[in-house]
NUDOVEX-527275 format. One record per residue (C-alpha): residue number from 1; residue in three letters; x, y, z. Coordinates in nm, 3 decimals. Example, Ala and Ser with C-alpha at 12.3 -4.5 7.8 and 13.67 -1.06 7.14 Angstrom:
2
nr 1 | rest ALA | x 1.230 | y -0.450 | z 0.780
nr 2 | rest SER | x 1.367 | y -0.106 | z 0.714
This chain:
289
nr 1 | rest UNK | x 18.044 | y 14.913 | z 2.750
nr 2 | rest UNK | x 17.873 | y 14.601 | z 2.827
nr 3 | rest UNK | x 17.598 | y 14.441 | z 2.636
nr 4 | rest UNK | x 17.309 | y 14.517 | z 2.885
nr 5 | rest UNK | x 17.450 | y 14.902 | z 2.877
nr 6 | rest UNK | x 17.415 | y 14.947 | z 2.525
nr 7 | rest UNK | x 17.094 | y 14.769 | z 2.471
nr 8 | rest UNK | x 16.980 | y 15.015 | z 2.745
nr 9 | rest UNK | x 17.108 | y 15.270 | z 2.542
nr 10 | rest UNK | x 16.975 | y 15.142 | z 2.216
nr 11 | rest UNK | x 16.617 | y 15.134 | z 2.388
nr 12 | rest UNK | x 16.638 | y 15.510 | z 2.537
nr 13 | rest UNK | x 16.685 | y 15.578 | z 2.198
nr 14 | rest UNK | x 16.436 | y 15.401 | z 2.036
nr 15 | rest UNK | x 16.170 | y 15.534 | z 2.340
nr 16 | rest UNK | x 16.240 | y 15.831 | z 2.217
nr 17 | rest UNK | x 16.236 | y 15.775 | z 1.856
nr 18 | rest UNK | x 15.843 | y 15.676 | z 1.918
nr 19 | rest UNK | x 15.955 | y 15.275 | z 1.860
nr 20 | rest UNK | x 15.815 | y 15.062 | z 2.120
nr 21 | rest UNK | x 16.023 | y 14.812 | z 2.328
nr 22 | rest UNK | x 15.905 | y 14.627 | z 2.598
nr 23 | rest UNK | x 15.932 | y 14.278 | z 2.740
nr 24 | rest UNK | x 15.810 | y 13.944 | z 2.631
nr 25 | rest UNK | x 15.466 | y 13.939 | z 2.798
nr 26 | rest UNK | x 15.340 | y 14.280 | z 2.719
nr 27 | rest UNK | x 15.342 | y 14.337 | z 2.359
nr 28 | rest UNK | x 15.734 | y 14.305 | z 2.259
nr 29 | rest UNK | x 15.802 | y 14.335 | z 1.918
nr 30 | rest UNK | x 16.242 | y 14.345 | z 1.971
nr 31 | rest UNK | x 16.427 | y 14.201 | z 2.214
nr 32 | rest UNK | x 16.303 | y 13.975 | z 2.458
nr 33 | rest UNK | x 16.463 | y 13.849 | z 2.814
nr 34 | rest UNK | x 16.426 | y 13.490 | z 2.945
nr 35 | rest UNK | x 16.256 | y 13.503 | z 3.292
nr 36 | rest UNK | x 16.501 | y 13.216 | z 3.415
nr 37 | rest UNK | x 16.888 | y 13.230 | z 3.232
nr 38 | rest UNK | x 16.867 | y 13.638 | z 3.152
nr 39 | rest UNK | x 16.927 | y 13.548 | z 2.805
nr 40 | rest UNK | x 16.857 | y 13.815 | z 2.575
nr 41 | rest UNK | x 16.709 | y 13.704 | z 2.219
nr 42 | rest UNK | x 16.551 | y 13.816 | z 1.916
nr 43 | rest UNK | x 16.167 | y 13.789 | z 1.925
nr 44 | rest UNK | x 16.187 | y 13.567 | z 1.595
nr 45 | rest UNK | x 16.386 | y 13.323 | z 1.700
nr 46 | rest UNK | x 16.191 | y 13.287 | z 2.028
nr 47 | rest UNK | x 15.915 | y 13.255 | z 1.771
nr 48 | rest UNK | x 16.078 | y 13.022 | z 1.567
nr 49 | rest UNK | x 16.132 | y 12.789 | z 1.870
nr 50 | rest UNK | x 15.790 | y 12.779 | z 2.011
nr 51 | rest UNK | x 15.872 | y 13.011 | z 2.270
nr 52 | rest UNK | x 16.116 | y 12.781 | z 2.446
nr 53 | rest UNK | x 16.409 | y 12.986 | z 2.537
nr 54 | rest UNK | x 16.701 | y 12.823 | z 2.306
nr 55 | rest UNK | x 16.995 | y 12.861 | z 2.595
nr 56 | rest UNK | x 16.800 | y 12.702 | z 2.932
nr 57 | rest UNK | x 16.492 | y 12.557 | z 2.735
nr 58 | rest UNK | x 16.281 | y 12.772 | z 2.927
nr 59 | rest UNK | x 15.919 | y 12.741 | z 2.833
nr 60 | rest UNK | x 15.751 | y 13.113 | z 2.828
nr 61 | rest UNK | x 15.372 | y 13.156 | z 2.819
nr 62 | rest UNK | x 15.199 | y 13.036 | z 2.480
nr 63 | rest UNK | x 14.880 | y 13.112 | z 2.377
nr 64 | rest UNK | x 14.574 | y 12.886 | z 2.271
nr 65 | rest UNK | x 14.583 | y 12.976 | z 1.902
nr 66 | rest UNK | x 14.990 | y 12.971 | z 1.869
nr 67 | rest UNK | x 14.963 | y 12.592 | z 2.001
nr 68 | rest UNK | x 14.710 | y 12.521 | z 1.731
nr 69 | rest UNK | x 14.991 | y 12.656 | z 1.464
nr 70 | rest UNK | x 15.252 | y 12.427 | z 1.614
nr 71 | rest UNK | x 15.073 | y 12.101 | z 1.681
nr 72 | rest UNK | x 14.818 | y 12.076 | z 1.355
nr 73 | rest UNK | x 14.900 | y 12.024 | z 1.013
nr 74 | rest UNK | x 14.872 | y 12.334 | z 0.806
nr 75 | rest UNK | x 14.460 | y 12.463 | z 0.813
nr 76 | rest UNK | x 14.402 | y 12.125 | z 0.938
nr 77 | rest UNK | x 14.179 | y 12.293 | z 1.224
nr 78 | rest UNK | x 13.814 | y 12.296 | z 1.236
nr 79 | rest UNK | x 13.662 | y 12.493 | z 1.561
nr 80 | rest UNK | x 13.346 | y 12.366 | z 1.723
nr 81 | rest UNK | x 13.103 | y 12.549 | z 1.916
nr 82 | rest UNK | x 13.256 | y 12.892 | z 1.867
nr 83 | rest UNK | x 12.916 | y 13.061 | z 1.975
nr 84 | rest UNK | x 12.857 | y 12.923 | z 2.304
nr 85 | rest UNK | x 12.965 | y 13.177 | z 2.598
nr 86 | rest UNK | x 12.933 | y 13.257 | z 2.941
nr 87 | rest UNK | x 12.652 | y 13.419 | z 3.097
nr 88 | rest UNK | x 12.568 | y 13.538 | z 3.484
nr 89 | rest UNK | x 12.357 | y 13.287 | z 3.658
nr 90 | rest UNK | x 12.435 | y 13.403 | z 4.003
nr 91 | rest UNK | x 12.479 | y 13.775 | z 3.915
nr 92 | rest UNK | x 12.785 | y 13.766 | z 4.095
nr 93 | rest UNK | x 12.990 | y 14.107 | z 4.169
nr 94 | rest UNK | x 13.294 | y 14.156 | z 4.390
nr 95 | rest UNK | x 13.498 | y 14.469 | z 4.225
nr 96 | rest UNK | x 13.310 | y 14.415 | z 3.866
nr 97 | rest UNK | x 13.050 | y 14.287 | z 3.790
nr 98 | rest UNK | x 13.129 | y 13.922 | z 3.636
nr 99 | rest UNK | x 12.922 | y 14.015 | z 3.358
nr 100 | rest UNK | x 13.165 | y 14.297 | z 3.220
nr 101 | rest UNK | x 13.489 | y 14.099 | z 3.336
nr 102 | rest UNK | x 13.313 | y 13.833 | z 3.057
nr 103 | rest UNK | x 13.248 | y 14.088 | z 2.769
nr 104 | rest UNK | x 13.660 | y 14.259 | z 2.850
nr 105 | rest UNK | x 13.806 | y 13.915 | z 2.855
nr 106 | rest UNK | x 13.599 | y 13.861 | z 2.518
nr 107 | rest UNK | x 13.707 | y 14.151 | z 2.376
nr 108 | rest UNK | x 14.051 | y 14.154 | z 2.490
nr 109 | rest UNK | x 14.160 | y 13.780 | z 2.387
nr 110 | rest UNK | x 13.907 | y 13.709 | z 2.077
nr 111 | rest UNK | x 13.799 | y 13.451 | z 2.247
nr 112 | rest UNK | x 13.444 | y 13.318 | z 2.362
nr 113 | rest UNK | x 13.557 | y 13.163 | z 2.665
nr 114 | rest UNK | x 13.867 | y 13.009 | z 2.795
nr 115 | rest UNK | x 13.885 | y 12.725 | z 2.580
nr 116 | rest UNK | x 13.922 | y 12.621 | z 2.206
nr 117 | rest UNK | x 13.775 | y 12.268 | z 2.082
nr 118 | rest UNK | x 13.796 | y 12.101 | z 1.733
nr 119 | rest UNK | x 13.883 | y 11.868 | z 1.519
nr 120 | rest UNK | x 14.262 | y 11.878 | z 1.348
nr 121 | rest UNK | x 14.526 | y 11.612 | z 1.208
nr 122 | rest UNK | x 14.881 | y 11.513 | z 1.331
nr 123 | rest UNK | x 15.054 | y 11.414 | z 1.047
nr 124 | rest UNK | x 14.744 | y 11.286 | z 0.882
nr 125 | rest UNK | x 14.551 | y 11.091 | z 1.231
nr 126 | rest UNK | x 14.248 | y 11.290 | z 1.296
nr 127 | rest UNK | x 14.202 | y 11.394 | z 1.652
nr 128 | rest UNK | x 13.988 | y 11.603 | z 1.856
nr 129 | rest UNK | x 14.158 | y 11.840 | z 2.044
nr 130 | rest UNK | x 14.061 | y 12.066 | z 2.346
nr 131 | rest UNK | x 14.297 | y 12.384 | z 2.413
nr 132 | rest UNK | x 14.297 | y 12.606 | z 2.742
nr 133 | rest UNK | x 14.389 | y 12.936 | z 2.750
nr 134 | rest UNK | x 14.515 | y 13.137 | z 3.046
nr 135 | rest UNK | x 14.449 | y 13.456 | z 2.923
nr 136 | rest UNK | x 14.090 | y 13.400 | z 2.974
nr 137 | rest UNK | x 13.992 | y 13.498 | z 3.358
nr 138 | rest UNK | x 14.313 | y 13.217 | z 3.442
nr 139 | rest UNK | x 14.210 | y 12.957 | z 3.239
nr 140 | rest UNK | x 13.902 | y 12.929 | z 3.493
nr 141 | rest UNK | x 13.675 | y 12.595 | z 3.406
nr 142 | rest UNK | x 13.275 | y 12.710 | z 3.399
nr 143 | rest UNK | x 13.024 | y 12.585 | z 3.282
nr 144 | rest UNK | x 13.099 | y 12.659 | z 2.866
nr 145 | rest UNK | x 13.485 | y 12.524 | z 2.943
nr 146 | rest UNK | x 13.285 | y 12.197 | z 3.093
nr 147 | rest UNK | x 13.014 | y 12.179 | z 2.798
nr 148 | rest UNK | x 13.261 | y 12.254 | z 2.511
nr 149 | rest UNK | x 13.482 | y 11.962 | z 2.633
nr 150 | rest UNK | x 13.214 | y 11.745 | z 2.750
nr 151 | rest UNK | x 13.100 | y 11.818 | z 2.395
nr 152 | rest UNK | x 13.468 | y 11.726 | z 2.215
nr 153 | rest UNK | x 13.449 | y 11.488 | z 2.437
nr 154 | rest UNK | x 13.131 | y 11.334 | z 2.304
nr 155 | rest UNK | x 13.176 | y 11.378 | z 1.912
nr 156 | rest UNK | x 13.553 | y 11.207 | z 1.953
nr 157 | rest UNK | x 13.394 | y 10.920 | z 2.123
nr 158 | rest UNK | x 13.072 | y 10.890 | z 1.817
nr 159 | rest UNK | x 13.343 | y 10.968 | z 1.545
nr 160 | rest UNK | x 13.582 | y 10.712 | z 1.730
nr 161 | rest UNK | x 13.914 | y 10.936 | z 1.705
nr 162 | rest UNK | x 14.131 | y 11.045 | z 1.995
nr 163 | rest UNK | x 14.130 | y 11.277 | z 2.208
nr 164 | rest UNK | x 14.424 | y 11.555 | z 2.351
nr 165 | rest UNK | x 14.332 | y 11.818 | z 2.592
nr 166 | rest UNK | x 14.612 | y 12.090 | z 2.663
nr 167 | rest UNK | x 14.532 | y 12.192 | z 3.032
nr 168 | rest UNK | x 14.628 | y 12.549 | z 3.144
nr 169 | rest UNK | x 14.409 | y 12.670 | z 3.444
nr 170 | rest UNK | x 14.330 | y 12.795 | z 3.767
nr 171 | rest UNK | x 14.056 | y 12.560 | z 3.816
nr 172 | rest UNK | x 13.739 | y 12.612 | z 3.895
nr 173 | rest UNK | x 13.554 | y 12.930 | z 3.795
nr 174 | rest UNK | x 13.429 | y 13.117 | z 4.136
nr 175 | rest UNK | x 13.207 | y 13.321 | z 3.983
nr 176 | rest UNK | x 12.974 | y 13.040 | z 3.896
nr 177 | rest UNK | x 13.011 | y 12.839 | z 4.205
nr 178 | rest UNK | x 12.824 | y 12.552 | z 4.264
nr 179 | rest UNK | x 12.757 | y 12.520 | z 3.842
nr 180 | rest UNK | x 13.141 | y 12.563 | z 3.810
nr 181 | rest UNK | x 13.221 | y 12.277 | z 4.008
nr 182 | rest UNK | x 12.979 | y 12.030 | z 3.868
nr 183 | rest UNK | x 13.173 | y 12.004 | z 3.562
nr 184 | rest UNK | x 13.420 | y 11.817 | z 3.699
nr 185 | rest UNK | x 13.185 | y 11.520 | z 3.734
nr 186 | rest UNK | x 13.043 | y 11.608 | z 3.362
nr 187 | rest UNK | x 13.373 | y 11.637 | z 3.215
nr 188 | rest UNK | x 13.487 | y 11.309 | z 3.359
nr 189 | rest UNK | x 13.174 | y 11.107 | z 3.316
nr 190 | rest UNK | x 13.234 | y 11.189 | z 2.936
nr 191 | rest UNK | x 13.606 | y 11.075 | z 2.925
nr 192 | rest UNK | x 13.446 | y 10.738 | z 3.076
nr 193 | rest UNK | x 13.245 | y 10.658 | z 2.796
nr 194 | rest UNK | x 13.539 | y 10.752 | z 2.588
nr 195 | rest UNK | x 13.784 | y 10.536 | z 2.734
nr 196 | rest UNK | x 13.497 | y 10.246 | z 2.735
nr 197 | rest UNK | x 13.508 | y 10.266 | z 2.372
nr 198 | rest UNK | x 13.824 | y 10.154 | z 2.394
nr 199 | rest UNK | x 13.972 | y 10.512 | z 2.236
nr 200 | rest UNK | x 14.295 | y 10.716 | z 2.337
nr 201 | rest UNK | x 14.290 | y 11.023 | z 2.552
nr 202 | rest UNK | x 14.622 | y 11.247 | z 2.605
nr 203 | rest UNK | x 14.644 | y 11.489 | z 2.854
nr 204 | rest UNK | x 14.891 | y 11.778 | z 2.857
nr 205 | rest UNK | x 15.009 | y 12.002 | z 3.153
nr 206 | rest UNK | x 15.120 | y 12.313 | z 3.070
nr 207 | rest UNK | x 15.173 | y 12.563 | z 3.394
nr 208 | rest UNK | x 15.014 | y 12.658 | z 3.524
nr 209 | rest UNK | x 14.766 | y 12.339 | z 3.569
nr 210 | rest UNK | x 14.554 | y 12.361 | z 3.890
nr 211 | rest UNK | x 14.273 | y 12.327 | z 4.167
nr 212 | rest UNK | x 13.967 | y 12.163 | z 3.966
nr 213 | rest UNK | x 14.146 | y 12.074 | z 3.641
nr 214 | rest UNK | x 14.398 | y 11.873 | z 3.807
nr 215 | rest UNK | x 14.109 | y 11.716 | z 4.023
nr 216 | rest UNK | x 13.944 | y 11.601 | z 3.712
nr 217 | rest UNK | x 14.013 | y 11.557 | z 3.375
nr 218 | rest UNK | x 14.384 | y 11.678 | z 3.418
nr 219 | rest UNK | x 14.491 | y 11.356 | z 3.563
nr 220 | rest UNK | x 14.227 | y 11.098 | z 3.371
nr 221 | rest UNK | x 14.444 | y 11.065 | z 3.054
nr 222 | rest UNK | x 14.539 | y 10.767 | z 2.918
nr 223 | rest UNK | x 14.927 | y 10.920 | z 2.899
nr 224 | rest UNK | x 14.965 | y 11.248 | z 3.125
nr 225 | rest UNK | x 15.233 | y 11.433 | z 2.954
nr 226 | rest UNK | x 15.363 | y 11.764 | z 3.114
nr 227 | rest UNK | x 15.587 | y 12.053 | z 2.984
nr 228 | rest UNK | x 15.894 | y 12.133 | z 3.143
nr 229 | rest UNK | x 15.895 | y 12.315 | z 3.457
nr 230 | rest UNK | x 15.535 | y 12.318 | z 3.487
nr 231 | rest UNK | x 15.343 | y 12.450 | z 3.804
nr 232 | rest UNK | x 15.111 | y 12.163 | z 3.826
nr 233 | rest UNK | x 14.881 | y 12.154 | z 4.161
nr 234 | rest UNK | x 14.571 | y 12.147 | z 4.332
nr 235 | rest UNK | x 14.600 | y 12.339 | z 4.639
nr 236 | rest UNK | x 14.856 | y 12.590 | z 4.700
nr 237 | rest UNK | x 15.199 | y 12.582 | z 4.815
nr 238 | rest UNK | x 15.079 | y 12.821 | z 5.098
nr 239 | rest UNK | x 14.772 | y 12.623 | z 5.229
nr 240 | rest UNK | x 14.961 | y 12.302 | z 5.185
nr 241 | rest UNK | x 15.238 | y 12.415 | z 5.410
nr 242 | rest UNK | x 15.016 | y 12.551 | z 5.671
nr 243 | rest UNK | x 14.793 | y 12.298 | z 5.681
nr 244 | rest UNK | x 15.059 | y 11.982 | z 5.733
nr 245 | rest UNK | x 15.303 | y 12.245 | z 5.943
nr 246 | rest UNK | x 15.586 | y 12.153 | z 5.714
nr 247 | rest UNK | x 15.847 | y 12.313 | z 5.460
nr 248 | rest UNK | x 15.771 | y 12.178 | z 5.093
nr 249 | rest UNK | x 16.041 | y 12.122 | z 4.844
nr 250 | rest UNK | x 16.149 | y 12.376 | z 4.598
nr 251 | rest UNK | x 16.072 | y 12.194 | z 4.339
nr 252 | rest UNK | x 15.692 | y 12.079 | z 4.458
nr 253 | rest UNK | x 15.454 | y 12.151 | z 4.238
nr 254 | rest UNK | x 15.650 | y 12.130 | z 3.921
nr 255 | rest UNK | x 15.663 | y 11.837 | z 3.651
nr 256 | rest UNK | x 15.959 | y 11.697 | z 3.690
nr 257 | rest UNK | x 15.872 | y 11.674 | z 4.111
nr 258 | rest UNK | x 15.576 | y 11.468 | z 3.981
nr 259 | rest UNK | x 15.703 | y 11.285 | z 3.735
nr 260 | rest UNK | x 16.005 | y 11.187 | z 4.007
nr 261 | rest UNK | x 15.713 | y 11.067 | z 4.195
nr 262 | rest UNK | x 15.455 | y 10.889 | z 3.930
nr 263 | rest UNK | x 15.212 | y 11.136 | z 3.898
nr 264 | rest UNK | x 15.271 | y 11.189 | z 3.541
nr 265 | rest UNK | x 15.408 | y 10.968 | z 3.250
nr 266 | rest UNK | x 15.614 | y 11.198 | z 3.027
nr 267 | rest UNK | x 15.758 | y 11.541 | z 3.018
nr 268 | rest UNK | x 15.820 | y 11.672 | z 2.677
nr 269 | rest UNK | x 15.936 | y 12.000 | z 2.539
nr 270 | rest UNK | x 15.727 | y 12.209 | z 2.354
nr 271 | rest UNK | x 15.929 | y 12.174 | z 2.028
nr 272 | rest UNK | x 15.869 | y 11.798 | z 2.039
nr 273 | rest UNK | x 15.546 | y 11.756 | z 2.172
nr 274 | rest UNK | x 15.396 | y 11.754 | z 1.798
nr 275 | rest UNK | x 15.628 | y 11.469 | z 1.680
nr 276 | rest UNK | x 15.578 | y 11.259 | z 2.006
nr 277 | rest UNK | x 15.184 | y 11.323 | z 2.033
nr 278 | rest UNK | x 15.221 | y 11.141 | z 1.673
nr 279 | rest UNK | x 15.460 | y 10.853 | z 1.766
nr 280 | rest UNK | x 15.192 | y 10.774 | z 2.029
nr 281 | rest UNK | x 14.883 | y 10.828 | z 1.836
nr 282 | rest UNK | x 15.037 | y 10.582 | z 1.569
nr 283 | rest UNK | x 15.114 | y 10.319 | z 1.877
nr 284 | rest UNK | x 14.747 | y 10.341 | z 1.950
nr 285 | rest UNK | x 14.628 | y 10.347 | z 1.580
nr 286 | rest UNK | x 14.487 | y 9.964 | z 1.612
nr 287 | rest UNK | x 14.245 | y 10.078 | z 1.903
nr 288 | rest UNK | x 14.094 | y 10.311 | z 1.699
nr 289 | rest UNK | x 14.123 | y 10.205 | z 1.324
């Protein structure tokens, strides 16, 4: 009997038994398979490794709060502007109303809106730190993702620290149109004062980062560092292809295409990103000090 045959067999049994098991994604609490090598693993040690697979270094999803844990020195987190949400300006409906697709995402992720800002510490440098999170509607930028970052924005520029922002998104929010979109320009105006002060600004990639986000403050850091294998974009593959009447590459879109190209200026795993976001933050210490 092969391994995949008995682990079938182990989880008919455990089905039955009442015990859940299910895959990485959707609540697993055993065994999980990586999406790209097949490599079957227990949750813990996927856990243990930042959710990088340990065989093909395959980074799965991560969530806003678990990057929090791995970057920040223990309960070195402060949140900002917890209480500011989404409304409906434009009363917009297309199968929901966007006004309940707010209050399920709310309840569903914990979160406010689809991004976290404070302040934390790297090995003892203070930074202010910005946090997408994909679970929220895609990681979709309106107008609280703008003012929270244009906020973070703002406070690391009058407390004269540095600033990361961890980019996971779909873009632009559609459901807020016009006010969506204007927070590119907000977003970006900030990050010009900030860099005028002569103060650090890291963005990171994580996949997927696209439309809007990549138009704006995606690609204004200081050092652009990506993750691994990283759908990074603005338009789609799709309306690319159709629109220049060309096959693209199989690898377009992804960090390491970009970073072949100059897009980008680093790609770093996961598991190091916390160590190298401090090498870099100490290289720029005597801007900020």
């Amino acid at each position: 009997m092969s391994l995949s045959q008995w682990l079938e067999q182990k989880k008919s049994l455990l089905n039955n038994s009442g015990i859940k098991y299910f895959d990485f994604g959707s609540n697993s609490d055993l065994w999980i398979k990586c999406n790209r090598c097949d490599f079957l693993m227990y949750h813990k040690s996927l856990e243990s490794n930042h959710k990088v697979c340990p065989k093909c270094n395959y980074h799965f999803p991560t969530y806003s709060q678990d990057r929090i844990e791995y970057l920040f020195d223990s309960n070195s987190w402060s949140p900002i502007d917890t209480t500011l949400s989404s409304t409906d300006p434009l009363g917009f409906s297309d199968r929901k109303l966007y006004s309940k697709r707010l209050f399920e995402m709310k309840l569903k992720t914990g979160l406010s809106d689809a991004v976290q800002t404070g302040l934390a510490s790297i090995n003892g440098i203070q930074v202010a730190c910005g946090i997408m999170d994909f679970r929220f509607m895609g990681g979709s930028m309106g107008s609280v993702v703008g003012e929270k970052l244009t906020r973070l924005i703002e406070k690391a520029t009058i407390s004269k620290i540095p600033l990361i922002i961890l980019c996971a998104s779909g873009g632009a929010r559609m459901q807020e149109g016009m006010l969506s979109l204007m927070q590119m320009a907000k977003v970006s105006s900030a990050l010009y004062k900030h860099s005028e002060a002569s103060l650090p600004y890291f963005a990171v990639l994580t996949s997927p980062t696209t439309g809007g986000v990549t138009a704006s403050f995606a690609m204004l850091g200081d050092l652009i560092i990506a993750e691994p294998g990283a759908v990074i974009a603005f338009a789609g593959r799709r309306v690319i292809e159709q629109t220049i009447k060309e096959d693209l590459p199989d690898n377009f879109q992804t960090s390491e295409y970009l970073f072949k190209h100059g897009f980008i200026d680093l790609i770093i795993p996961r598991t190091h990103l916390r160590s190298q976001l401090h090498k870099m933050l100490a290289l720029y210490s005597n801007s900020f000090n």
